[in-house]
C-alpha positions in Angstrom: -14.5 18.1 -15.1 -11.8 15.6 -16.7 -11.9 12.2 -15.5 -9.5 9.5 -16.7 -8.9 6.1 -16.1 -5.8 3.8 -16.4 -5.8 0.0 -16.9 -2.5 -1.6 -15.9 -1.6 -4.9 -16.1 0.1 -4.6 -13.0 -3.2 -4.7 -11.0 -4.1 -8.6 -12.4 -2.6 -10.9 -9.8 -2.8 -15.4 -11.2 -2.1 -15.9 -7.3 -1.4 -14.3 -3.7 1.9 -15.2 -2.7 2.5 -13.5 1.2 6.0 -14.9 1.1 6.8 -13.0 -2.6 5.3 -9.8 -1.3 7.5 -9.7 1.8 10.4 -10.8 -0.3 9.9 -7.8 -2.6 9.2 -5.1 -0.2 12.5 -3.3 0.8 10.4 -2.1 3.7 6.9 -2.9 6.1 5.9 -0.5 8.5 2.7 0.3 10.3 1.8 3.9 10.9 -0.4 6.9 10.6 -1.2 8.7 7.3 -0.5 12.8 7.9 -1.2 14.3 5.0 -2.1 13.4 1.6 -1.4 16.1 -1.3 -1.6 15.9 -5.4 0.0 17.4 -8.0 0.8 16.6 -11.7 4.0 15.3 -12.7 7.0 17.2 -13.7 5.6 16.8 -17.5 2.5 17.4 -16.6 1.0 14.0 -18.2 -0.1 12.3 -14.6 -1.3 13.2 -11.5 0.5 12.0 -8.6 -0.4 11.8 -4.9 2.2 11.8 -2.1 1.0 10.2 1.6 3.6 11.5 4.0 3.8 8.4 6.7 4.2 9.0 10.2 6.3 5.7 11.2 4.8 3.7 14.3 6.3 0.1 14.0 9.2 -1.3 11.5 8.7 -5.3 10.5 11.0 -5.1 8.0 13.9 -2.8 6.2 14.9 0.6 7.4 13.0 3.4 6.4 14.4 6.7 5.5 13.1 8.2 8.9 10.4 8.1 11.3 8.0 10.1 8.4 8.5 8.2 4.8 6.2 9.9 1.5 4.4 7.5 -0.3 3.5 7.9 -4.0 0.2 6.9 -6.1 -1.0 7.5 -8.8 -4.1 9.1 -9.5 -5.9 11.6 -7.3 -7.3 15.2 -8.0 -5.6 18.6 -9.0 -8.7 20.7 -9.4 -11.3 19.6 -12.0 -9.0 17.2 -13.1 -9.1 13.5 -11.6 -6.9 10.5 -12.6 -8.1 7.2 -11.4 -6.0 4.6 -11.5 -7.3 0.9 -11.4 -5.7 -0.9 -8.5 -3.8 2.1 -7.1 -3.5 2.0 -3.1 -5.5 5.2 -2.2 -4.6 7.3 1.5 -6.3 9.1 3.5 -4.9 11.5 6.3 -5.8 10.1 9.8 -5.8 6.6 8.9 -3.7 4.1 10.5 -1.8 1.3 8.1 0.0 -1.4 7.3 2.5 -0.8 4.3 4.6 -3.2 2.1 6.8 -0.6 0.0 9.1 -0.5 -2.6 11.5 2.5 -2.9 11.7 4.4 -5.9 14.3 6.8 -5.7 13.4 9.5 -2.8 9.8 8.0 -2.5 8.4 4.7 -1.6 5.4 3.3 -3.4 2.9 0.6 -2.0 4.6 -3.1 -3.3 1.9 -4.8 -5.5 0.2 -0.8 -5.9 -3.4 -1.7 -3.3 -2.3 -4.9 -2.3 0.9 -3.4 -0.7 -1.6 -1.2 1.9 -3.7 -2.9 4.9 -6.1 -0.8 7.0 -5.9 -1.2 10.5 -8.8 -0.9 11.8 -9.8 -1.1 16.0 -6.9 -0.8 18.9 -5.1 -3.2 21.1 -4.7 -6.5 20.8 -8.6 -6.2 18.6 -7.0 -4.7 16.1 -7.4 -5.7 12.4 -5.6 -5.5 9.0 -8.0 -4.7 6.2 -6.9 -4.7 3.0 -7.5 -5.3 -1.2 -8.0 -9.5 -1.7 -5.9 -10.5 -4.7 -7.8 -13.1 -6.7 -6.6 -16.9 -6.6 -8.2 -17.5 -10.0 -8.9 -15.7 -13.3 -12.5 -14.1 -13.1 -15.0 -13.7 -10.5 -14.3 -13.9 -6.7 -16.3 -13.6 -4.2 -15.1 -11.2 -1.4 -13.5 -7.3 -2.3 -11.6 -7.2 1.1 -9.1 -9.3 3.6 -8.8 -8.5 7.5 -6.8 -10.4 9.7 -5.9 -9.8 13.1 -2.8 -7.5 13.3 -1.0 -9.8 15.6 -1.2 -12.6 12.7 -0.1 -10.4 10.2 2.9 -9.5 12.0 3.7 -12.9 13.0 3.0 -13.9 9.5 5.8 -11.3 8.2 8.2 -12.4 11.1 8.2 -16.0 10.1 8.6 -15.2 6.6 11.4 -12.9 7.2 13.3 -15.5 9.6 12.9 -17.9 6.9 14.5 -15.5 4.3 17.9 -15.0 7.0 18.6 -18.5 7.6 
């Protein structure tokens, strides 16, 4: 078995900024995760994973339909296994919140882990779970954010009032 690994500069975060990340993501939805399936790029030098996205709730944007495909990278095509540090990872049946980018036919995860919340519980106990950027070079203390769901939205409603006015 092949394993690789991937260091990109794109997973080191200086700071959090909520108000950048909602800025930069053409769309936020909350939904279900169908299916996840990999497969190695057209040139064969990646593998690539696509989360098709069944669409429960849109905060922001308008998504190509009520099921969206989300691309990673990483994941496994037989013995072979790409692992990419700071890539948002799927898995079907989960439920999620997603800030995404669109790139091209395909939306990718804005900020790659930090673009994808868990929601985890129902109703109004519900909780977003999801990757904590640093604040600081080095060390931090905690792997993982949750916030209640209702927060999160009102969080991303606030911002996005701010960003029309």
């Amino acid at each position: 078995m092949a394993l690789f690994a991937i260091d990109a500069f794109a997973t080191q975060f200086d700071t959090f900024d909520r108000t950048a990340q909602v800025r930069g993501s053409d769309v936020i939805v909350t939904g279900r995760i169908l299916s996840v399936r990999c497969e190695w790029s057209a040139d064969h030098s990646a593998i690539l994973s696509d989360a098709e996205l069944s669409v429960d709730e849109v905060w922001k944007g308008l998504p190509v339909g009520d099921r969206v495909m989300v691309r990673t990278f990483g994941g496994r095509v037989g013995n072979v296994a790409l692992e990419v540090e700071g890539a948002a990872q799927f898995d079907s049946g989960e439920r999620v919140v997603l800030f995404l980018r669109r790139a091209g036919g395909v939306y990718a995860p804005f900020g790659m882990r930090f673009g994808k919340y868990q929601i985890v519980g129902a109703g109004s106990g519900s909780m977003a779970v999801g990757a904590l950027p640093p604040t600081t070079k080095g060390e931090q203390k905690f792997a993982a954010v949750s916030v209640p769901l209702t927060r999160l939205r009102s969080e991303v409603a606030q911002l996005l009032e701010g960003e029309n006015k």
